[in-house]
C-alpha positions in Angstrom: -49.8 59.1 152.8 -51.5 58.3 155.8 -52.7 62.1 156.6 -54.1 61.8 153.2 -56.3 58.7 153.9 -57.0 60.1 157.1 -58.4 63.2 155.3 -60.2 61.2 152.8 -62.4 59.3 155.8 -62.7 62.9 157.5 -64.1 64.2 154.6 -67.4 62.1 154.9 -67.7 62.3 158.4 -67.5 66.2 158.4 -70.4 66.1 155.7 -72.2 63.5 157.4 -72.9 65.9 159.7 -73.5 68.7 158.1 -76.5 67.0 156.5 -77.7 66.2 160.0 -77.0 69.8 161.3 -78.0 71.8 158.5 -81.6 72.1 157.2 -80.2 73.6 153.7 -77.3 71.0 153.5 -80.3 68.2 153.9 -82.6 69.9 151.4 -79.2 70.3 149.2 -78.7 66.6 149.0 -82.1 65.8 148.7 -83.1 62.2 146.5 -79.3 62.4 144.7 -77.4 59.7 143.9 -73.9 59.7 143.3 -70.7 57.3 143.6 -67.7 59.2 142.7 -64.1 58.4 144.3 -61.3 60.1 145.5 -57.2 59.1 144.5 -54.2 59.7 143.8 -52.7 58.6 140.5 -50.8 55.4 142.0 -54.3 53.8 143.3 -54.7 55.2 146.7 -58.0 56.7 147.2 -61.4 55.9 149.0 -65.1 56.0 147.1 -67.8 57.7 148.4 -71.4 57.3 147.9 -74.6 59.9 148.4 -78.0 58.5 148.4 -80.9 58.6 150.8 -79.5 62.1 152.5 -76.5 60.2 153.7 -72.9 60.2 152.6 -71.1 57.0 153.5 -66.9 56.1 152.2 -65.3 52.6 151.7 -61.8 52.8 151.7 -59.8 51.5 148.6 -62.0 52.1 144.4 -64.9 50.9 142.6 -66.0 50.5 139.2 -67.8 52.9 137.1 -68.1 56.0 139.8 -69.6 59.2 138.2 -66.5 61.1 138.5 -63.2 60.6 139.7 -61.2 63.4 141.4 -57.5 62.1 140.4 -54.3 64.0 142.4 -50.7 64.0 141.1 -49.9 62.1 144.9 -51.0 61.9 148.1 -48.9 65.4 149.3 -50.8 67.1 146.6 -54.0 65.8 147.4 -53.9 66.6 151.1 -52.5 69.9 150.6 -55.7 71.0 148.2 -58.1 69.2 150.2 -57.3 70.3 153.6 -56.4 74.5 152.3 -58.0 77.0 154.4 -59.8 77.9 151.1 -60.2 74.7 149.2 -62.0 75.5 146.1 -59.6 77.9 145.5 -57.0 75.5 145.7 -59.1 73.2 144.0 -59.3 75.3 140.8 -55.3 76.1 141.1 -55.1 72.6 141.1 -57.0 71.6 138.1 -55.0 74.8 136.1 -51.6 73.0 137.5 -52.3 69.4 136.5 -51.6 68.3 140.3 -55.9 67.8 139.9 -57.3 65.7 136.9 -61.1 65.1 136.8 -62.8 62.3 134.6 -66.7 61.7 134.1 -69.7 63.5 134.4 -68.3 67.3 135.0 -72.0 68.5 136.2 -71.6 65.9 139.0 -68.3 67.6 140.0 -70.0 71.2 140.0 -72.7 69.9 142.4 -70.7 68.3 144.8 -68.0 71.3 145.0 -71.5 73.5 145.8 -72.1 70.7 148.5 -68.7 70.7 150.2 -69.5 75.0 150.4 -71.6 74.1 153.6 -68.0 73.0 155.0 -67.1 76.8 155.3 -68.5 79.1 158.0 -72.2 79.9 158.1 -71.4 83.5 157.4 -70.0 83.1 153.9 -72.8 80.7 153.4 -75.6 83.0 154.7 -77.3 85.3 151.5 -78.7 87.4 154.5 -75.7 88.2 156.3 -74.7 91.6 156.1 -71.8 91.3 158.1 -69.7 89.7 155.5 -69.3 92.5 153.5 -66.5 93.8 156.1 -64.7 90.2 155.4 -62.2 89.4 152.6 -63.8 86.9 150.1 -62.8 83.5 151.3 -64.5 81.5 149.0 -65.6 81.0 145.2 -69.2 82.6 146.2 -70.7 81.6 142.8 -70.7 77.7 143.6 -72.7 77.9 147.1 -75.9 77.0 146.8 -79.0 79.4 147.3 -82.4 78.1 149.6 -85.4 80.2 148.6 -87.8 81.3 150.8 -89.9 78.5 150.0 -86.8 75.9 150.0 -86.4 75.5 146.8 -82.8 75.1 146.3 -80.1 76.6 143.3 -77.1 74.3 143.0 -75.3 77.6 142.4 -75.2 81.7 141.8 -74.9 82.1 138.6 -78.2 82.3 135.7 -78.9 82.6 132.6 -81.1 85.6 132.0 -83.8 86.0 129.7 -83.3 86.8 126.6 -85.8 86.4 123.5 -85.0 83.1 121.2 -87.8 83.3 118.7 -87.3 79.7 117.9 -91.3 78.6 117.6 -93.2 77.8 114.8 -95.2 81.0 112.3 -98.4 79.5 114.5 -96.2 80.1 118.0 -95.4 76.8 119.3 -92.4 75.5 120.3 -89.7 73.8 119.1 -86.8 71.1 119.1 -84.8 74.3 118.2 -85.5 75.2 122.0 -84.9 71.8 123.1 -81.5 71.9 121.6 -80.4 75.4 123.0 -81.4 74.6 126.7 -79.7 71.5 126.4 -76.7 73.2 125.4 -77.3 75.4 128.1 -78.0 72.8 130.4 -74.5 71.6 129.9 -72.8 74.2 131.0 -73.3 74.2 135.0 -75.6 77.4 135.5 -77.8 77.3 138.9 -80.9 78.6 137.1 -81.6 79.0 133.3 -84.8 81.6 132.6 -86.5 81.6 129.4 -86.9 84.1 126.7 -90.1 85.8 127.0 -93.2 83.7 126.5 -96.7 84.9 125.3 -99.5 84.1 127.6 -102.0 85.0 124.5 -101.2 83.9 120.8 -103.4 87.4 120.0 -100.5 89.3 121.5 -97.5 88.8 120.5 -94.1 90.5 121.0 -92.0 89.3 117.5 -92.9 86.7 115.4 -91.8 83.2 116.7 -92.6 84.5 120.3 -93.5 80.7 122.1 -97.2 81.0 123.7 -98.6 78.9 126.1 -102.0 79.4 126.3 -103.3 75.7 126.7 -102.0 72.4 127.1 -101.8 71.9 123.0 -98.1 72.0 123.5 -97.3 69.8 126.6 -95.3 67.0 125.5 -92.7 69.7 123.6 -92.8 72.0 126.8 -92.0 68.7 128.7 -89.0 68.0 126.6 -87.9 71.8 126.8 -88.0 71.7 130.5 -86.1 68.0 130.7 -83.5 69.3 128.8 -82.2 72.0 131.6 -83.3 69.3 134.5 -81.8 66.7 133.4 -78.5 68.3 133.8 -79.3 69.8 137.1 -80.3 73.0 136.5 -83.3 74.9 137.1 -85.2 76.1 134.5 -87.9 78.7 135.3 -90.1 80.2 132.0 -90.5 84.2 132.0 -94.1 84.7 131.1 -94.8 88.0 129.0 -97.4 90.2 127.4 -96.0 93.1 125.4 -98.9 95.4 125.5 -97.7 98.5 123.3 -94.7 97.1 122.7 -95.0 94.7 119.2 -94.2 95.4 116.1 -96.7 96.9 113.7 -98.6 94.6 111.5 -97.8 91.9 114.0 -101.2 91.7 116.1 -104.7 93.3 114.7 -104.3 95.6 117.8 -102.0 96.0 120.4 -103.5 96.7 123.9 -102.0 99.1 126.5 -103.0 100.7 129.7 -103.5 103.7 127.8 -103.5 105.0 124.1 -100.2 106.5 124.2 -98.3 106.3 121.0 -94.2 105.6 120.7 -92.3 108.9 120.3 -92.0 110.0 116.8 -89.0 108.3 115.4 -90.4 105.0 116.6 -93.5 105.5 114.9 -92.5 103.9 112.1 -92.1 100.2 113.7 -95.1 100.9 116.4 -98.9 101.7 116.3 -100.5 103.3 119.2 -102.4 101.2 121.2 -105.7 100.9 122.3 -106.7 101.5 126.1 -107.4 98.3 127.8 -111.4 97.4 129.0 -111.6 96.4 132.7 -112.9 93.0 131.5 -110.0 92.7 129.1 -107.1 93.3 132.0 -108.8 90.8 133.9 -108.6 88.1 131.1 -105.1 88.9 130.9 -105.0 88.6 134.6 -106.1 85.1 134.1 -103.9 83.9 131.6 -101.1 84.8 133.7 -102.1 82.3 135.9 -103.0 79.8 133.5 -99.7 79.5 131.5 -97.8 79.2 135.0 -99.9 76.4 135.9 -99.3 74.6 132.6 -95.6 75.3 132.7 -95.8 73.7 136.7 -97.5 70.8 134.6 -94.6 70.8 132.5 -92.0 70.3 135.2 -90.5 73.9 134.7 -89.0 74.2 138.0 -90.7 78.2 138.5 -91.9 81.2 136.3 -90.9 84.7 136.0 -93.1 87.4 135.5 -91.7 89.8 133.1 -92.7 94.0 134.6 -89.5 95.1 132.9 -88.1 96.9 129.5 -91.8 98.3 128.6 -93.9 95.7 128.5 -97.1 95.3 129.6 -96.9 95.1 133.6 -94.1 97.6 133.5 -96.7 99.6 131.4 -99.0 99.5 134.5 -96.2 101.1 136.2 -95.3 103.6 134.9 -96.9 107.0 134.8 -96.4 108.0 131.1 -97.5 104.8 130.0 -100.7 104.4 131.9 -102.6 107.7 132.3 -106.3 105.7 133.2 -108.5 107.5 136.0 -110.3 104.2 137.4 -108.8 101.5 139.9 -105.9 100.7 137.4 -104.2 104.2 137.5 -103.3 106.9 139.0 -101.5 106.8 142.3 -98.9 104.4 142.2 -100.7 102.3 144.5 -103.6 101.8 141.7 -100.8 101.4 138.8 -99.1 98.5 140.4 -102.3 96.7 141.3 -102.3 95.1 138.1 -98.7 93.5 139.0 -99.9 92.2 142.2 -103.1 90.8 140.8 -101.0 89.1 138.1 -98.9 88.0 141.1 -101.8 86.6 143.1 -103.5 85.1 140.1 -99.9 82.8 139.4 -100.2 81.9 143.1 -103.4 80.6 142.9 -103.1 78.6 140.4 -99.8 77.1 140.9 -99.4 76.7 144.7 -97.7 78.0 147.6 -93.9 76.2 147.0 -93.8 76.4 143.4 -91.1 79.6 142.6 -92.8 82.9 141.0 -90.2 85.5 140.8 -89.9 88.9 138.8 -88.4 91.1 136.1 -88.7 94.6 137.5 -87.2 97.6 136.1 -85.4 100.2 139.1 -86.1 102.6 136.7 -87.8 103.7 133.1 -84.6 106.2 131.8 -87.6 108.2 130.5 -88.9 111.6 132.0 -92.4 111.3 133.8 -92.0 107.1 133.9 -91.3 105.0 136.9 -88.4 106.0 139.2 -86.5 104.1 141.2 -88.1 105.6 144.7 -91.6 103.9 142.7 -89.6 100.8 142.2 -88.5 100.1 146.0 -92.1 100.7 146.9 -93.7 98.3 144.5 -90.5 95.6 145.6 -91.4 96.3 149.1 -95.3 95.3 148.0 -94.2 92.4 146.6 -91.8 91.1 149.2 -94.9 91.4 151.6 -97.7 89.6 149.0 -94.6 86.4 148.9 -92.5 86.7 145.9 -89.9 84.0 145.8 -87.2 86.3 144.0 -86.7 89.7 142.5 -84.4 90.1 139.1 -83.6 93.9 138.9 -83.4 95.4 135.4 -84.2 98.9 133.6 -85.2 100.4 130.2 -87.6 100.2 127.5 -87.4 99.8 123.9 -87.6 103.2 123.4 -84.7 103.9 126.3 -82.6 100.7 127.1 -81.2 100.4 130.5 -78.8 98.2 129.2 -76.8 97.9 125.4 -77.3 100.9 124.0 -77.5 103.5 126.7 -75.1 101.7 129.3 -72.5 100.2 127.0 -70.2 102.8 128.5 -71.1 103.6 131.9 -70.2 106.8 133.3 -69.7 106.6 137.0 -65.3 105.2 137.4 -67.7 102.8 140.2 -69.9 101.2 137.8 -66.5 100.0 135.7 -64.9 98.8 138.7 -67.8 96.8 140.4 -69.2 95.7 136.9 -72.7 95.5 137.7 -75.3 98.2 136.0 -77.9 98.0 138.6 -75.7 97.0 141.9 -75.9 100.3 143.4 -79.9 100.2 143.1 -79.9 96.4 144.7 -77.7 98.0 147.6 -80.7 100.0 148.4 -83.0 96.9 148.1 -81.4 94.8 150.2 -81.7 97.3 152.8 -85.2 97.3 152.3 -86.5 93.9 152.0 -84.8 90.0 152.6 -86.2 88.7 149.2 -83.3 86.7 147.3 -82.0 89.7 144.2 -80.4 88.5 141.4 -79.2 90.9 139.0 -78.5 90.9 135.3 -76.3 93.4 133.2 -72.9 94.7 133.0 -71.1 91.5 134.6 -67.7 90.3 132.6 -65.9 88.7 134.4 -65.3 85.9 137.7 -64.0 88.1 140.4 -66.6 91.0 139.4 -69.0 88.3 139.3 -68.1 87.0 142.9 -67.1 90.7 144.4 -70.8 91.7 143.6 -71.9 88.6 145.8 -69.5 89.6 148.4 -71.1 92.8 149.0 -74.4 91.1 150.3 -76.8 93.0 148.0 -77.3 90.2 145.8 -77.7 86.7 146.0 -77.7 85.3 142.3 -75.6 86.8 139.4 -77.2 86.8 136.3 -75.3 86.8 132.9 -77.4 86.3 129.3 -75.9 88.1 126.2 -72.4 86.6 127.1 -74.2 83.0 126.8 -75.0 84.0 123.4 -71.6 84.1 122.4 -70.0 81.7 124.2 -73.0 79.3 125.9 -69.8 77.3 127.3 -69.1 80.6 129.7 -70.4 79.3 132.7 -68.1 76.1 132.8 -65.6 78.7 133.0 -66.6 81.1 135.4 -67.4 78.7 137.6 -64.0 77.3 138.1 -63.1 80.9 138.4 -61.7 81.5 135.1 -63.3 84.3 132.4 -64.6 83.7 129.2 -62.5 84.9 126.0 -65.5 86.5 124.5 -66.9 90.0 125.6 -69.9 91.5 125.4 -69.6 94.7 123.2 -72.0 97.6 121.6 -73.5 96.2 117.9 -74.3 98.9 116.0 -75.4 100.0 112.3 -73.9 103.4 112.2 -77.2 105.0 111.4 -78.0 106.6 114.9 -82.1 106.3 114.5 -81.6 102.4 114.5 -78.5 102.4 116.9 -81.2 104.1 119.5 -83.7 101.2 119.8 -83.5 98.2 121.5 -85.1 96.2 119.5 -82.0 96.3 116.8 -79.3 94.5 119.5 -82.1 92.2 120.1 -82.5 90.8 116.8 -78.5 90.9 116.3 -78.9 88.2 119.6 -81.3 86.2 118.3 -79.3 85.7 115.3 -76.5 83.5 117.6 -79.3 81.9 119.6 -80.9 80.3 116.3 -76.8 79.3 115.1 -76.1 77.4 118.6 -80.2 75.8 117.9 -78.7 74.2 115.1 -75.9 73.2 116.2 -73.6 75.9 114.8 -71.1 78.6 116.5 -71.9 81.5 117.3 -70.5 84.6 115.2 -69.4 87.3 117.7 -68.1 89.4 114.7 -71.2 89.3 113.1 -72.3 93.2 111.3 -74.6 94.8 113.2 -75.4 96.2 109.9 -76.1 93.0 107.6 -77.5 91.3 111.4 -80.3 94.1 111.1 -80.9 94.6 107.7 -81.6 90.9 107.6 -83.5 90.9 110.4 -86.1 93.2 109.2 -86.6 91.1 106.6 -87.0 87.8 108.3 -89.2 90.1 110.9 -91.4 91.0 108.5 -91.7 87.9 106.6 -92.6 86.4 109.8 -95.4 89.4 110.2 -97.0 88.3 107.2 -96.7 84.1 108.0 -97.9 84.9 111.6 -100.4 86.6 110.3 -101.6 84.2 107.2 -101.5 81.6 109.8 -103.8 82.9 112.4 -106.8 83.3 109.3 -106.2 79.6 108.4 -107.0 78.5 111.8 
């Protein structure tokens, strides 16, 4: 009993000066408030509170703390408290029942990613190389990540983009959205990104893409944002143009680096674009920036720019998409000039401490596109102009990276380690000391947190999983998997089950059940998802469409 108490008054005190000795620890606590208290079940406990950047503890309870971290008796509580690896023990004691929590569970989530500053700096450290020789000694998905700019995660683990198409036939958003980020929002992710929004209503993506194009939309955008903040996430918007890449019938024309049509199969689904004017890909340039200053005005904690899967910037990129002699072309050094301008146009416009990351693809998967030797020099161009972070992805509509053509991965190392694009992040992190996060392939905790131990990436990211279970991140963050899993959806007719576009729209389906309030259906037909898909996508063509000539 009395090592117990004694343990409870350490545990301040070792915090205490933590925050005093540790730059991140101090930027970690911030302006938060928090009483919570600490007990056993008979009454014998201490209450701590946070505020001001200082942690103080009264011995004996209070009344209405935020959460209360209840233990079976005082031999139980010391023994979890004081383990060599306490949030392990911590999670084997909430499993065992020797650990009961009550109140706000978001609360508890941020303060077990406080007391990770209480474990060696090199665990802590996203730099340190040297602990990939070192056993895993902690539950690496609940330390908290500094940026370069010191804008702080609570945790490792985000949501990645994927596409909602929740707005209105006119492209604005929605309490749809408001509804799925709060959901979201719930679950104790570190970051949540967007689904691709539309910097110009005249280019579009799918119909119901969100565009932010002027402050029309503000209050909305302000709600969507609070509803991710207010539960102590971050939630940074992935701005997009599709260029080529948009359905026909969608836009009057789609604009490209170059007028290279879709292969022939995709014909059907895609026009060929028109080569983009110089003056046109500098008004695109500029929109860029002005939808990431809006979205700052919004209280979106960052943006991403989007250069993966085929889109626009990603077009710029790569050599069979953009085939244009003059300053925008070319060499690669001309073709990903248009990325960095879109880079330093965000940066103007929002600030120097406001977080622009990027989408970037390591590779096309098509022959005469942008390789992955392309793809470390552009990263390494970017690391030098100031990006914040760098999400690594690959594909395009018309050859996924992920779904379709990496379902089944063929390397025994990929299976094992989980992570499509690890082995490519490897090679980054040798290159530059930008924060990677990476997206694709992850299922479960300990792949999740091996991947992190390895020191090539710094935040995991997980998105079509969230679509069938949005509660997956309570989970895996107390170390335990979720009992859904991600699997191939397919039609059974082989031209469909080749584009990316058709698992998309099976996604989207879940996204618009949990908007309403409704389970997902994991089960769902890709079939019957697709067929009525296409028709709600072209219904939406034709709306979109009528609504742009009444206005």
């Amino acid at each position: 009993m009395l090592k117990f108490k004694f343990l409870l008054w350490a545990l301040a005190q070792m915090l205490q000066r933590k925050i005093k000795s540790n730059p991140d620890c101090a930027h970690f606590v911030g302006a938060k408030r928090l009483v919570f208290q600490i007990r056993t079940t008979s009454g014998v406990g201490r209450h701590y509170v946070i505020e001001n950047g200082a942690i103080q503890s009264f011995d004996g309870l209070t009344r209405n703390p935020q959460f209360i971290l209840s233990f079976a008796n005082a031999a139980k509580g010391f023994s979890i408290l004081s383990a060599k690896d306490a949030q392990a023990a911590f999670i084997r004691g909430v499993g065992s029942k020797d650990l009961t929590i009550s109140g706000d569970f978001r609360e508890v989530m941020w303060f077990q990613g406080l007391t990770a500053f209480l474990q060696p700096p090199k665990i802590v450290s996203p730099y340190d190389k040297t602990r990939t020789a070192a056993p895993m000694k902690t539950d690496l998905m609940n330390q908290p990540l500094t940026l370069p700019n010191g804008t702080v995660l609570r945790n490792r683990l985000a949501k990645g983009a994927m596409s909602e198409t929740l707005a209105t036939y006119y492209n604005r958003p929605t309490q749809d959205l408001v509804q799925l980020y709060r959901r979201w929002g719930t679950s104790g992710l570190g970051m949540i990104l967007t689904g691709n929004v539309m910097i110009d209503r005249r280019a579009l993506g799918e119909p119901g893409n969100v565009v932010i194009e002027d402050e029309t939309d503000l209050p909305v955008l302000r709600q969507w944002a609070q509803a991710a903040t207010e539960q102590g996430a971050a939630i940074w918007v992935q701005l997009n143009h599709p260029g080529k890449q948009s359905t026909k019938g969608l836009n009057a024309y789609n604009l490209a680096p170059s007028a290279v049509p879709f292969r022939e199969d995709m014909a059907a689904l895609f026009e060929t674009p028109r080569e983009a004017t110089p003056s046109e890909i500098q008004d695109i340039i500029e929109r860029f920036g002005r939808s990431a200053a809006i979205c700052k005005k919004a209280g979106f904690g960052g943006v991403q720019i989007h250069g993966a899967h085929g889109y626009l910037v990603s077009q710029f990129l790569s050599a069979h998409h953009n085939r244009r002699s003059d300053e925008w072309g070319g060499s690669l050094e001309n073709r990903r000039r248009f990325v960095l301008a879109v880079y330093a146009e965000i940066r103007r416009q929002v600030g120097p401490d406001f977080p622009v990351s990027i989408k970037l693809n390591s590779t096309d998967f098509q022959r005469g596109g942008f390789t992955e030797e392309e793809s470390l020099e552009t990263i390494r161009a970017l690391a030098d102009a100031g990006i914040d972070l760098i999400e690594i992805s690959g594909g395009t509509y018309e050859a996924p990276g992920m779904g379709v053509n990496m379902q089944e991965p063929k390397k025994a190392s990929t299976v094992a380690r989980e992570a499509y694009f690890l082995e490519f992040a490897e090679k980054v992190r040798a290159a530059v000391k930008v924060p990677l996060m990476v997206t694709g392939g992850f299922r479960t905790a300990a792949g999740m947190n091996a991947a992190l131990s390895t020191g090539a990436l710094d935040v995991v990211g997980v998105a079509r999983l969230l679509a069938i279970d949005p509660d997956a991140p309570a989970a895996l963050l107390q170390g335990s998997d979720s009992p859904q899993q991600v699997r191939p959806i397919k039609t059974g007719i082989k031209a469909v089950d080749r584009m990316g576009v058709m698992e998309v729209w099976w996604y989207e389906r879940q996204l618009k059940r949990i908007a309403k309030g409704k389970s997902p259906r994991p089960d769902e037909s890709g079939l019957a998802a697709f067929l009525k898909s296409a028709l709600s996508s072209g219904w939406g063509t034709f709306r979109t469409r009528r609504m742009r000539a009444s206005n």
